[in-house]
N, C-alpha and C positions, 0 to 999 in steps of 0.2 A: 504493500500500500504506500504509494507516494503523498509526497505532503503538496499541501495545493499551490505551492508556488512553482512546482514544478508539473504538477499534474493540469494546471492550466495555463501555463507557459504558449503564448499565442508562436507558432510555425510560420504563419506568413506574414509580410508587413500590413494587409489589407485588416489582420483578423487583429492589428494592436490596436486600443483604445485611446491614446491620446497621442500630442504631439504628430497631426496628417501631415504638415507639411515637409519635419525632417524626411518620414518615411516615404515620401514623394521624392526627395532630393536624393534617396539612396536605393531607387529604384534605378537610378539612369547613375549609379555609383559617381572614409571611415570616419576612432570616433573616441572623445573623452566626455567627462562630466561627473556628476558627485556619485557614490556608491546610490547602487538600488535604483538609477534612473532608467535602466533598461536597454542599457549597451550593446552586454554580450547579447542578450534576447535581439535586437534591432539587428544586428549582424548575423545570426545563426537564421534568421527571418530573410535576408539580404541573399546567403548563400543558399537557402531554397528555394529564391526566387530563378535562379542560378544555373544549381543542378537538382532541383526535385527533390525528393521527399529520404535517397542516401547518403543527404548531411547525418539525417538522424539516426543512421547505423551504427551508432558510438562504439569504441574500443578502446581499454587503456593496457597501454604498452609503459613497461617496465625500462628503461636505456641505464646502460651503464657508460661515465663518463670517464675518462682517466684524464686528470691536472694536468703541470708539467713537472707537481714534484712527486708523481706517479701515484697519487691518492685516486682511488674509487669513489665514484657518485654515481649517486642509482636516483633515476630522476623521470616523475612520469608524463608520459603523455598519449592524448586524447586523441582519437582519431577517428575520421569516418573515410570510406574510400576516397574521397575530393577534397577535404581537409583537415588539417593538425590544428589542434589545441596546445599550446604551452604553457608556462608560469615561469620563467628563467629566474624570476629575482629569487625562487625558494631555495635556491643553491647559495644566494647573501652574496658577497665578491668574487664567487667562482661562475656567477652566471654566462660571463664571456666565454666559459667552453661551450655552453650550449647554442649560444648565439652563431660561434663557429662551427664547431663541429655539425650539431644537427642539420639547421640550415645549408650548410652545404653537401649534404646526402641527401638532405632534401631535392635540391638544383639538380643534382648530377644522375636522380633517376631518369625511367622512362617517364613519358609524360601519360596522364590518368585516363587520357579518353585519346583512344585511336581514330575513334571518327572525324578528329578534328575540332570539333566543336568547342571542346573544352581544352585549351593546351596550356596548361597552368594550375598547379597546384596550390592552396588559399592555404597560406600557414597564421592564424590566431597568435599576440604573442598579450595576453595579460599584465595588468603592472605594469604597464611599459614605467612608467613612470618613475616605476622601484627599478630600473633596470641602472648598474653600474654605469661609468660615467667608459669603461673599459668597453662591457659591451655594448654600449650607444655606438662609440668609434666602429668596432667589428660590426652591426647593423650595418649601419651606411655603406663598409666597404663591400656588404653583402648585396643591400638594397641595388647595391651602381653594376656587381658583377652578374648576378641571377634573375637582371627584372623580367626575364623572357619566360625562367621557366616557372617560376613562384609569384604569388601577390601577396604580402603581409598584409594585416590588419592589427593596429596596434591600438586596444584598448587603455584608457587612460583615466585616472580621476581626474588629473590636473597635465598642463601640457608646458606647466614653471620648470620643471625638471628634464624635463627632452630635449636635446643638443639643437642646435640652430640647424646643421644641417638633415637633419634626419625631420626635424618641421617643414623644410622648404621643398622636401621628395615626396611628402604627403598631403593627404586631401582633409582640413580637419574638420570633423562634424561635430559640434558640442550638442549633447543630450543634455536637456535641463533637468533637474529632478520636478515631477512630475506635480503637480497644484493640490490642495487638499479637494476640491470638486473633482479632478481627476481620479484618485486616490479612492473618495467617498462611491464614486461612479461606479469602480472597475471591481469594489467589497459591493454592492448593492448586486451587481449581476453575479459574483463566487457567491453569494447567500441565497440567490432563486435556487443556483444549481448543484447547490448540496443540499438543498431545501434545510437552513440553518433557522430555528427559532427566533422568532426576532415580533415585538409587541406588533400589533395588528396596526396600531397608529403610525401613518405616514412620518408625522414631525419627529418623534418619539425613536423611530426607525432610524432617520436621518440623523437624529442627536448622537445614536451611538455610533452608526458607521462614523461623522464625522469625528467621534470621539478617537476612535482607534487609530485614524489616518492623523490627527495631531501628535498624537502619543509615537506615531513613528517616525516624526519628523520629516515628513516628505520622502522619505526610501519607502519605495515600493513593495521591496522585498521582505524588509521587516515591517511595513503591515498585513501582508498577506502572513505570515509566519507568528504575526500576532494576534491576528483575527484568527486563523485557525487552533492555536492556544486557548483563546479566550472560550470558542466553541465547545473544545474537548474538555475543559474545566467547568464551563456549567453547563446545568440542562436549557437555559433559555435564555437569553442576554436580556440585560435590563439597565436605562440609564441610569443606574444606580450601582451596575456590577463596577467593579475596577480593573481598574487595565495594567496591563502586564508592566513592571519594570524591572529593568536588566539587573541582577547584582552588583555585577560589577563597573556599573555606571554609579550607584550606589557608594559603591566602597569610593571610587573617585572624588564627588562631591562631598563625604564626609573628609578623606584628605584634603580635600580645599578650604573646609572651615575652619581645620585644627590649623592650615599651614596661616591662614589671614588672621585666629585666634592665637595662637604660639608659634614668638619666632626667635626658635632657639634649636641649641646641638641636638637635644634630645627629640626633636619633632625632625629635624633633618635624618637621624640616625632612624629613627619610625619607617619613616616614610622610604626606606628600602626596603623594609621589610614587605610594605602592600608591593612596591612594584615587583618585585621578583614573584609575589605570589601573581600578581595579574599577567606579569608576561609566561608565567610557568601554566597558567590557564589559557595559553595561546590571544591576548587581546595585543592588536601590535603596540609595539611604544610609540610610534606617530598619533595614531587613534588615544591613546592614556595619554598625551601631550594636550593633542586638541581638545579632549572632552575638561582635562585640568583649566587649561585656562581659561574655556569659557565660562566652568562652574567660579571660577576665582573674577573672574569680570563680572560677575552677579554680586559679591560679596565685599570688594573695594571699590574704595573712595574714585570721582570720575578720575580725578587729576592722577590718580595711580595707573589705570588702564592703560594708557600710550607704552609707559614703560614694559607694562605688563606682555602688551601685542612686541613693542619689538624684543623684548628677551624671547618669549614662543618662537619667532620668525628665526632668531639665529639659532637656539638649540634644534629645532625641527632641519636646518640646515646640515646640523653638524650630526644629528642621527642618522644623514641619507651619509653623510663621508665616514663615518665612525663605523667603529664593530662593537664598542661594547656599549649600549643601549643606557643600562641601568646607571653610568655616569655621568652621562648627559639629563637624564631626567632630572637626577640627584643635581647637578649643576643648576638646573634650571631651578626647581624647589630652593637650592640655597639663593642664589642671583634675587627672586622673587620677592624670600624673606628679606635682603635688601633693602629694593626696592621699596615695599612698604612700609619699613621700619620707616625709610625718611620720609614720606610721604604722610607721615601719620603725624 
């Protein structure tokens, strides 16, 4: 049994709900924008429109990589007969072998369709954005040698981190994340057709779908993953049920009050202990970065904020150049308590 953000995952661009006109402009052909706005779904939709209905023949293949200082990496990917799925950055500073290596096994097979029709294989690459500043370089030189026999699509949150030249060889499509009338729209038709309980009154109706699309901030994906939560927890939804929240967003915003309440050694020395447990529960530290300093720009002074925004901007910097995570967080928490102190 599938969850319903995959079990009603629209296949073609005609059957997506919002945002017609991107899906028009990628009829006649890629694509960044915030998580949950409906990237990869807009491209997996794009290469159906393509090659038919054995994009959806998914396969995952197991690759093993060897470094240069002869280390193994075992790295998966996604595949249907017409195109690859990737993730390069989950290799962290070794994603550059995969950029070269695979990609150019990629290029140097046969091509996927003898009839001609199709002479090019669609390789996926995720995170581009997380992608090394190494494999960005090996992209391009990839992108300039192989455009015949492969087409990349590089999905993106943000396009601040991708090399000048590897933006000037592509086509960039921003997906916005999706409106709460969007959002309220696309839970009203998943609720006809799970026949989900929901009060007989229209307004009453609307109050809660609108409820759950707030509560997910505009990502798609965790409303639909919320609303299907919220269903299998009660027998009947009521604007009165409450709506799901994360833990460990939770655990964030109570470290932001202690860090704007107490600023000292011993709340610095604390506050590795949450991040190591939240990064050992897989939340990235970019994501603990961003959710910290918005919950901390709700809790200080205005005149504190600026400093606040540009300390975020450069440890968020120094977590994409850096390997160890948990010092730069810890930098920023300390820099913070700083800030505030004088500010106060």
């Amino acid at each position: 049994m599938s969850l319903w953000v995959d079990k009603y995952r629209p296949h073609t661009l005609d059957t997506i709900d919002y945002h017609f006109d991107v899906s028009k402009r990628l009829k006649a052909l890629v694509v960044y924008g915030p998580s949950g706005a409906g990237k990869k779904t807009r491209v997996i939709a794009v290469l159906h429109e393509l090659f038919g209905a054995g994009v959806e023949k998914m396969k995952i293949d197991v690759r093993t990589f060897t470094t240069s200082t002869n280390r193994k990496l075992e790295f998966n990917v996604v595949s249907s007969p017409y195109h690859m799925e990737i993730t390069p950055s989950d290799l962290g500073n070794n994603d550059r072998v995969v950029i070269q290596d695979l990609l150019k096994e990629i290029a140097q097979t046969e091509q996927v369709d003898f009839s001609g029709k199709h002479r090019f294989k669609v390789v996926i690459i995720n995170e581009a954005d997380s992608l090394s500043r190494d494999a960005q370089a090996a992209l391009r030189r990839t992108m300039e040698k192989y455009s015949k026999n492969i087409r990349l699509v590089l999905i993106s949150n943000t396009t601040s981190n991708i090399i000048a030249p590897i933006k000037s060889r592509t086509l960039l499509i921003r997906i916005s994340a999706p409106n709460l009338q969007d959002i309220t729209k696309i839970l009203d038709k998943l609720s006809e057709k799970q026949e989900v309980s929901l009060p007989s009154s229209q307004e009453e109706r609307e109050l809660i779908l609108n409820r759950v699309a707030i509560a997910s901030k505009r990502n798609l994906r965790r409303a639909l993953l919320n609303f299907e939560a919220l269903v299998m927890q009660n027998q009947e939804l009521k604007t009165t049920t409450p709506m799901i929240t994360l833990d460990w967003e939770g655990v964030i915003l109570k470290l932001a009050s202690n860090i704007s309440r107490d600023r000292n050694v011993a709340r610095i020395s604390s506050s590795r202990t949450v991040f190591y447990e939240l990064i050992s529960h897989c939340i990235p530290p970019k994501l603990i970065l961003k959710n910290l300093t918005f919950d901390l720009l709700k809790l200080v002074n205005d005149n504190i904020k600026p400093s606040i925004v540009e300390l975020a901007s450069i440890f968020d910097e120094r977590l994409s150049l850096g390997t160890k995570s948990i010092f730069h967080l810890e930098g920023f928490v300390a820099k913070t308590m700083v800030a505030i102190e004088k500010g106060v």
